[in-house]
N, C-alpha and C positions, 0 to 999 in steps of 0.2 A: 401860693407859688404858681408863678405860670410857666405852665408845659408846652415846647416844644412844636413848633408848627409843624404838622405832617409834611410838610415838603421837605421843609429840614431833613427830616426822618427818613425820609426816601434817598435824597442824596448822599444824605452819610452809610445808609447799607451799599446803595451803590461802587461808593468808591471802594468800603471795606473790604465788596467783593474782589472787584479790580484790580486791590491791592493784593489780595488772598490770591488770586491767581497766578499774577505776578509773582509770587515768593512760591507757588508750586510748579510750576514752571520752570522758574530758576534754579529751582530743588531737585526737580524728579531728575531720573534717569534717562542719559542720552538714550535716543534708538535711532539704531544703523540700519541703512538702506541696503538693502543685499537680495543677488537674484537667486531664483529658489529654482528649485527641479524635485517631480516627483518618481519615488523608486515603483519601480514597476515591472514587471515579466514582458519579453517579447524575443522575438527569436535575435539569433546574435552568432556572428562569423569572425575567427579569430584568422586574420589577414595581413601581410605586408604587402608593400609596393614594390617592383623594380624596372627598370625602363628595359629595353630587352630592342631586337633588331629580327626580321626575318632573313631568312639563307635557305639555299636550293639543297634538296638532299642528297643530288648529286648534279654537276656540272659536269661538261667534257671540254674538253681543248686539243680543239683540232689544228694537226699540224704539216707541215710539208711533208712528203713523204719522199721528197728528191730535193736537190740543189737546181735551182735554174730561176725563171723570171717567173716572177706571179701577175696574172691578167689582172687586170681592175675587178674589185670583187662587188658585183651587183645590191648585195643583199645591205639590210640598215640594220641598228640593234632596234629588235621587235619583230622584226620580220619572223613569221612561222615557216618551220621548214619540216621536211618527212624522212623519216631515216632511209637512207641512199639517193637523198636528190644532191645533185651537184652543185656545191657550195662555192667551189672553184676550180681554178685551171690553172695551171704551172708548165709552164715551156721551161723542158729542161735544160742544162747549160751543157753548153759545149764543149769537148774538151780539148784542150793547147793543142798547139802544133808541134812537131816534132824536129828537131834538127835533126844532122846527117848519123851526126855520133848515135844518137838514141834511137832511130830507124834503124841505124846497121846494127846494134845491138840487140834490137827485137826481131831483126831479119833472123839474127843466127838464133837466138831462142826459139824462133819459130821453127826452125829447120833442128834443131835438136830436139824439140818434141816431136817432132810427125817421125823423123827417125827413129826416137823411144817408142812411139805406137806404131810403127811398124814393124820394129821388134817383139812387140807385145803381140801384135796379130799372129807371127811367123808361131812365137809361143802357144799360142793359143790353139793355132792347127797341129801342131808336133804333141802337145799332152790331149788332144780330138783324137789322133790319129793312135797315140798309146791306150786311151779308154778303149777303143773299137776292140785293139787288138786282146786287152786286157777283159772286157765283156764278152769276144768272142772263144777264148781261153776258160771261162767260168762255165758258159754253156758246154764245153766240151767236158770237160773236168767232173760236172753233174749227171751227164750221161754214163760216161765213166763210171761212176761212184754206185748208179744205177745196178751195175753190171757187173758190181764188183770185181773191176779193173783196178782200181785205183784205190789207194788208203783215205780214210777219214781226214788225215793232217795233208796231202795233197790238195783236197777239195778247200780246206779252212785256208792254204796258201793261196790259192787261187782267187779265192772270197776276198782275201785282204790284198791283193795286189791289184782286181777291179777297185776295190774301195779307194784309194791309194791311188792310182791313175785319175778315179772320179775327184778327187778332193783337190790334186795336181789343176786339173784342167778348168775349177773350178775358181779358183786361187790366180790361174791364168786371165782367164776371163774379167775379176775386176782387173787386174794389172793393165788390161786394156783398153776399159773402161775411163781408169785415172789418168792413162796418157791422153785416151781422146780428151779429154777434159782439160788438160793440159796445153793440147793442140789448140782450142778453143780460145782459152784465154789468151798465147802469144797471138794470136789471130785479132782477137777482142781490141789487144794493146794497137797494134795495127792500123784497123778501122775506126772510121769518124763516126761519133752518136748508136743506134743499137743495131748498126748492120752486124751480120753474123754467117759466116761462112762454113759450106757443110762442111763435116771432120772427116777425114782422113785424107782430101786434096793434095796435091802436087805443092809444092814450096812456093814455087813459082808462081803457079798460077795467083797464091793470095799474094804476094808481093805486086805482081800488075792490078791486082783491086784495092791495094791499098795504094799507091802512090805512082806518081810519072813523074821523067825524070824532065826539068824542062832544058831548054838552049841554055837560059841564064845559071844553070849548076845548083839552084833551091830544086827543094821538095816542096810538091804542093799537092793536097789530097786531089786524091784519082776521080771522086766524086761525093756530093755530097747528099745521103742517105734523107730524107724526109723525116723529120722529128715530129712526131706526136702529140700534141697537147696531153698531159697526164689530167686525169680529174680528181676532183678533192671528195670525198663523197659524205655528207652529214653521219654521223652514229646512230641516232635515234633523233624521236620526234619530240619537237619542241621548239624553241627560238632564239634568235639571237640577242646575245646578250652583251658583246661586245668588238670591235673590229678594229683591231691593231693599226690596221694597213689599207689604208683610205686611198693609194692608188698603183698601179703595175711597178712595182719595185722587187728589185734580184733579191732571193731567201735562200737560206743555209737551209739542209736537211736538218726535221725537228722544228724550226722557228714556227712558233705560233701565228695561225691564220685568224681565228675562229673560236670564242669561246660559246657556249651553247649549253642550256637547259631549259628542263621542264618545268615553266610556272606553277605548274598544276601540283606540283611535290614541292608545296614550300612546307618550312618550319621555323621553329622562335627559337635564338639564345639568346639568353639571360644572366648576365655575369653577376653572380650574387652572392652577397656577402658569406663569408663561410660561416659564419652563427647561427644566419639564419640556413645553410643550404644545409646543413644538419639535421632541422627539421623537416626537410623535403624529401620527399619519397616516389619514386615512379608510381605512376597512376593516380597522384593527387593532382586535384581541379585544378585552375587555372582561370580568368579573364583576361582579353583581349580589352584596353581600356584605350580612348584617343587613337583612335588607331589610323583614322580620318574619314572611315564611312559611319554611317548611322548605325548605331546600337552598340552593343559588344560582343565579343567572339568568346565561342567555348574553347578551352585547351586541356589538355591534358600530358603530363610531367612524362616524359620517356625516357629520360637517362640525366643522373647527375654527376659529373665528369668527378673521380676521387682525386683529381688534383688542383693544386691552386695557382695564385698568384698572384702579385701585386701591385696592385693599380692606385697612383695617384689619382685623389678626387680632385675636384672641384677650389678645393679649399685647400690643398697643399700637404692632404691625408696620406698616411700611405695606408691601402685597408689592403686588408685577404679576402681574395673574393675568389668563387670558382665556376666553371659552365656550366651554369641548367638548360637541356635539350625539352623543349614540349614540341606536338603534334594539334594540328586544328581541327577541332571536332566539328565546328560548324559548316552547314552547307558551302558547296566552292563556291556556287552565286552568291553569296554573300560575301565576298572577300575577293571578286574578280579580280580586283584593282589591283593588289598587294602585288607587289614585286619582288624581287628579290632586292635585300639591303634595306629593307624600308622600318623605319622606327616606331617601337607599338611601346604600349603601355601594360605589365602588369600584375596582375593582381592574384598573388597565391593564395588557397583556401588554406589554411591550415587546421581548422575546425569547423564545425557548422552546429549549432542547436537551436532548434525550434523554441523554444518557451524556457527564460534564463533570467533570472531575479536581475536588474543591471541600473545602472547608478553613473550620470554623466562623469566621462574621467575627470573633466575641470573641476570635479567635485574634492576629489584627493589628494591630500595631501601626506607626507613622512610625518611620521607622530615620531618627532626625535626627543619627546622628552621619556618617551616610554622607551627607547633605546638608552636613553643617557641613565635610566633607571636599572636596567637589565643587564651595562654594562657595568654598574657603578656597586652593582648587587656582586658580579662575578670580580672586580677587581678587588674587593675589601679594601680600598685603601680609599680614606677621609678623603684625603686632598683629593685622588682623580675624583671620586664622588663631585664633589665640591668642583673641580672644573670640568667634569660634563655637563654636569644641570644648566652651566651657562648656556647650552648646545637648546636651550626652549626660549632662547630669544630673551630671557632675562638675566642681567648682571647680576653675579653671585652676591648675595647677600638683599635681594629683595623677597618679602614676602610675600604668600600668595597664589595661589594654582591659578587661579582667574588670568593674571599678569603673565604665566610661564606661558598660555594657551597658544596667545595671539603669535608668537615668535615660532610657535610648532608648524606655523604653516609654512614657514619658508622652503620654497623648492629646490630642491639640487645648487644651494646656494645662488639664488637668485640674485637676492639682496647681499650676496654677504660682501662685506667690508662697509656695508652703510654706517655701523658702528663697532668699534675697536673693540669692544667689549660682545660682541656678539658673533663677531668673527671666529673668535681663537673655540668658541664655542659651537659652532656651528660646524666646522671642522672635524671635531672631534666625535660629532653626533654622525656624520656624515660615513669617517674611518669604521665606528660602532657598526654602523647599520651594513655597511660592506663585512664586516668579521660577521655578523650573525648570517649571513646569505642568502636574507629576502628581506626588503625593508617594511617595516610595519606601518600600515595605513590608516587614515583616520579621515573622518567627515563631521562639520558641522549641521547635527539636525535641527530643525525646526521645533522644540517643542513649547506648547501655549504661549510664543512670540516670542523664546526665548532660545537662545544657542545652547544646545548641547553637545561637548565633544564627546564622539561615538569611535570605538576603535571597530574597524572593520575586517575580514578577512575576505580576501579578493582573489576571482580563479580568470578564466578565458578575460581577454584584452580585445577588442576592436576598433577603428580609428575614430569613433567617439565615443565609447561607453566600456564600463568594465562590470564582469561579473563578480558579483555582491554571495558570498558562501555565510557568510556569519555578520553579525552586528547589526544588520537593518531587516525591515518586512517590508513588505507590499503596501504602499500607501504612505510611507515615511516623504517629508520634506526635507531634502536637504539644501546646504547652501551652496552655487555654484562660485570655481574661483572668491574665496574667501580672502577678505587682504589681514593687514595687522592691526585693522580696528575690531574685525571680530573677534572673540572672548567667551568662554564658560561664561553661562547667565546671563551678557550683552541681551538687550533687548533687540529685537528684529524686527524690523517692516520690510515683506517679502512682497518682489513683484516678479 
């Protein structure tokens, strides 16, 4: 018998192998490409965002302090000013002219007051001239008493009848007072602008200072008094921040000239969400983040207003949200710029730890089949059993924990309605995990290139990593963002 040429022999293991390969290959087991991250300690700051604006911590609004014409106001907003330099000038207004009727009406008021303070004077020398007589009466009355002339109850008469004249004449005195003052103002009504005539004058005499009579039968002012520029004067120092009245135009007393504060006393609010302002407490840290100079600014929380209210977002939300007041701890040179009204970025501390076991959050995912188990334990009832489990991404009646895994990753229903059957299930894991009231978490680890679902227990949150309390160690692989190829056992090529 003849054997077989060695070449023969060669080719045919050749292809056997070939062939051999081919059918293990075709055999073995998929492996899924998936990015990996390892668990590790490093410090870790549990933090939110909020956009936030700076404001003066106190403003002033300077105002006319008369009615009349306001001068062109020199000053620009920026301009630095010193408290009592003059920010502006007001020429006051004039007041009307008087027809005959309203002249002869305040002629005779006038002549009825100076006659009431004339009265009041005569008054005033008749209870002078009673005191005298009544203090001179006291002095005698004491001697008297001295000398035992006179009784006890005589001298205590005489005591209360000075009192009594003194109180009289006293009583006198303002009454004369209020006339002149009275005098004053018919006089006041009178005169043009702030002339001002002594009191107690002749009738007469103020009527030829106020008015002459002409040929043509009008009144026309007798003369007219020099009016004053009033000045404006700043409150305090700091600058301007805003200027109503860009030129010499007539204001009403009160009408704002001038709005004015100190850069130098700015501070942040921050309208934030009431969930999170809950957590906020005066004297917790703060960042100043984008704020438009180089670096970021320290701050610190000063007061959280207890009230709220409700602000349309963005998106057509209505949220509750309430004021956070912080203070800037960082050097003023380093925040020269900021203005008042200017929009900063930031960042609440709400925890801080140096050294914290943590685990990237795209790692996490709702382990809702352990919910669908938890609730399906608590409701004894078959059926709900049987339609929570659908809530792990597999249609009821498929076998196999491997198949339930991949569907546990589904996010806050990311996926759901991809399939009709995983929907009504995924709902239900979802309602679960809101009644127990913390959802339970889970990660795919790495072990010898294979997936293991790991249930984890999770403390502090940061905007990329979460702290890891139970389920992992130091040096674990886990898988980031897992999709729904991964699977208990799935084989893993981690990069």
């Amino acid at each position: 018998m003849k054997l077989p040429a060695r070449k023969t022999i060669v080719t045919s293991l050749i292809v056997a192998g070939v062939l051999g390969t081919l059918a293990w290959l075709a055999l073995r087991e998929p492996t899924q490409l998936a990015s990996v991250a390892q668990v590790r300690y490093g410090p870790m700051e549990e933090q939110f965002s909020e956009e936030g604006k700076t404001r003066l911590k106190a403003r002033y609004s300077v105002t006319a302090p008369v009615a009349g014409t306001l001068q062109r106001i020199g000053l620009q907003p920026g301009d630095a000013v010193k408290a009592g330099q003059t920010v502006a000038w007001i020429d006051p207004a004039s007041p009307g002219l008087l027809d005959a009727r309203s002249r002869t009406q305040l002629r005779a008021e006038l002549a009825a007051a100076e006659q009431k303070y004339q009265s009041a004077r005569h008054h005033v020398n008749a209870t002078r001239a009673a005191l005298d007589q009544a203090s001179s009466a006291l002095k005698r009355a004491r001697k008297l008493r001295d000398g035992n002339a006179i009784s006890q109850e005589a001298l205590e008469n005489a005591q209360m009848q000075a009192a009594s004249t003194r109180a009289n004449w006293s009583a006198a005195r303002a009454d004369a007072q209020t006339a002149q003052q009275q005098v004053a103002a018919a006089r006041a009504a009178l005169l043009e602008g702030d002339a001002e005539a002594p009191a107690g004058g002749e009738a007469g005499s103020a009527d030829k200072a106020a008015v002459k009579a002409g040929a043509s039968g009008r009144t026309e002012p007798a003369s007219s008094p020099v009016r004053k520029p009033i000045a404006v004067l700043a409150p305090v120092d700091g600058v301007v921040l805003k200027r109503p009245l860009d030129s010499a135009v007539p204001v009403t007393l009160g009408q704002q000239l001038l709005e004015m504060g100190d850069t130098a006393q700015l501070e942040v609010e921050a309208e934030v969400l009431s969930s999170d302002a809950v957590k906020v407490r005066p004297g917790m840290t703060a960042r100043l983040l984008r704020w438009g100079g180089p670096g970021e600014l320290q701050a610190h929380v000063t007061r959280v207003e207890p009230g709220g209210f409700t602000k349309v977002s963005a998106l057509g939300v209505d949220e509750q949200r309430t004021r956070v007041i912080l203070d800037i701890d960082s050097p003023r040179q380093q925040w020269m710029a900021l203005g008042d009204a200017y929009r900063v970025e930031l960042e609440f501390v709400l925890r801080h730890e140096d050294r914290v076991l943590q685990v990237p959050a795209s790692a996490l995912f709702i382990d809702t089949r352990k919910v669908a188990e938890e609730t399906a334990s608590d409701s004894g009832s078959p059926a709900t059993a049987a339609g929570q489990a659908t809530g792990n991404g597999q249609p009821s009646g498929t076998d196999g924990a491997a198949g339930a895994a991949p569907k546990a990753q589904i996010r806050a229903g990311a996926q759901e309605g991809a399939q009709a059957g995983v929907q009504e299930g995924a709902q239900g894991s979802t309602a679960a995990a809101a009644q127990a009231g913390s959802p339970r978490y889970a990660v795919y680890r790495v072990e010898n290139g294979r997936a293991r679902l790991s249930p984890v227990k999770t403390g502090m949150r940061s905007a990329t990593h979460v702290q890891v309390l139970d389920g992992l160690k130091e040096g674990d692989m886990v898988i980031v963002q897992p999709d729904d190829r991964v699977a208990e056992g799935v084989r893993i090529e981690g990069h």
